[in-house]
N, C-alpha and C positions, 0 to 999 in steps of 0.2 A: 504494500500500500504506500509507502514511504518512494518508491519511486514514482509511482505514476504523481504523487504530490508535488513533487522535485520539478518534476517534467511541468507540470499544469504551470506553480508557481514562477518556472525557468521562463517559461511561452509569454507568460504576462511580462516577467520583468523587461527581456527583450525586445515586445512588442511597446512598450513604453518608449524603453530606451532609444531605439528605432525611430518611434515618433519624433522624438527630444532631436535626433540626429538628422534627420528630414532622412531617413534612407528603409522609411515601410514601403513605398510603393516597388521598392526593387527583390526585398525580402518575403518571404512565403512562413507558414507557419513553423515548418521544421528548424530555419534558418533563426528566425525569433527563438524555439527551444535552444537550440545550438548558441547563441549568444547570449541568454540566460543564466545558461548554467556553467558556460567557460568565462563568464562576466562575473560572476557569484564567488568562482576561485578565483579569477585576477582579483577584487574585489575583498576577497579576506587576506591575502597576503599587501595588499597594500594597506588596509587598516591596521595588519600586525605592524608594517612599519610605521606606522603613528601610534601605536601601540591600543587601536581602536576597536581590533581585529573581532568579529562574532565567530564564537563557534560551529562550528557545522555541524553539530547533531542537536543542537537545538536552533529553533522557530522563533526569531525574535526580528521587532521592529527595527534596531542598528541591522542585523545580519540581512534583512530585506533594502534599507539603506544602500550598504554594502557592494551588495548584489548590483543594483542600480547603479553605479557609480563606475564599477568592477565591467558591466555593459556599455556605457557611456562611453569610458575610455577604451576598449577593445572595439567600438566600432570607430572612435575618431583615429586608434591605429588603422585600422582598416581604408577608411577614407585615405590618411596620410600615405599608405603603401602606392590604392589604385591611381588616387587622382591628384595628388603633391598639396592637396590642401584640407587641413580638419574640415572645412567647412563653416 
């Protein structure tokens, strides 16, 4: 049950974050999970270095933070790689 949660919660954050990014219309729903949930670990290793870090086996509002922040910047690399500008 814990994954399919991961999944649903990853799809949201992504599709947020995406928003935030102007880059939903290019993204599908898989690619929102996919940047979710690799956004959630960029996302907790960058709060460990602020020493802000959530845990990942608990459900909290920083660790949803996190997450969002963790997808933000993984897709403004993304933009920075394809098209030499965050955006």
């Amino acid at each position: 049950m814990g994954i399919i949660i991961t999944l649903i919660v990853g799809g949201i954050i992504g599709w947020l974050a995406s928003i935030v990014m102007r880059t939903d219309a290019q993204q599908g729903i898989l690619l929102n999970i996919v940047v979710g949930v690799v956004g959630a670990f960029l996302g907790n290793i960058l709060g460990g270095m602020f020493g802000m870090g959530a845990s990942l086996d608990a459900f909290s509002p920083i660790g949803l933070l996190w997450s969002f922040i963790g997808a933000v910047v993984l897709l403004g690399l993304i933009n920075l790689v394809r098209r030499g500008s965050v955006r």
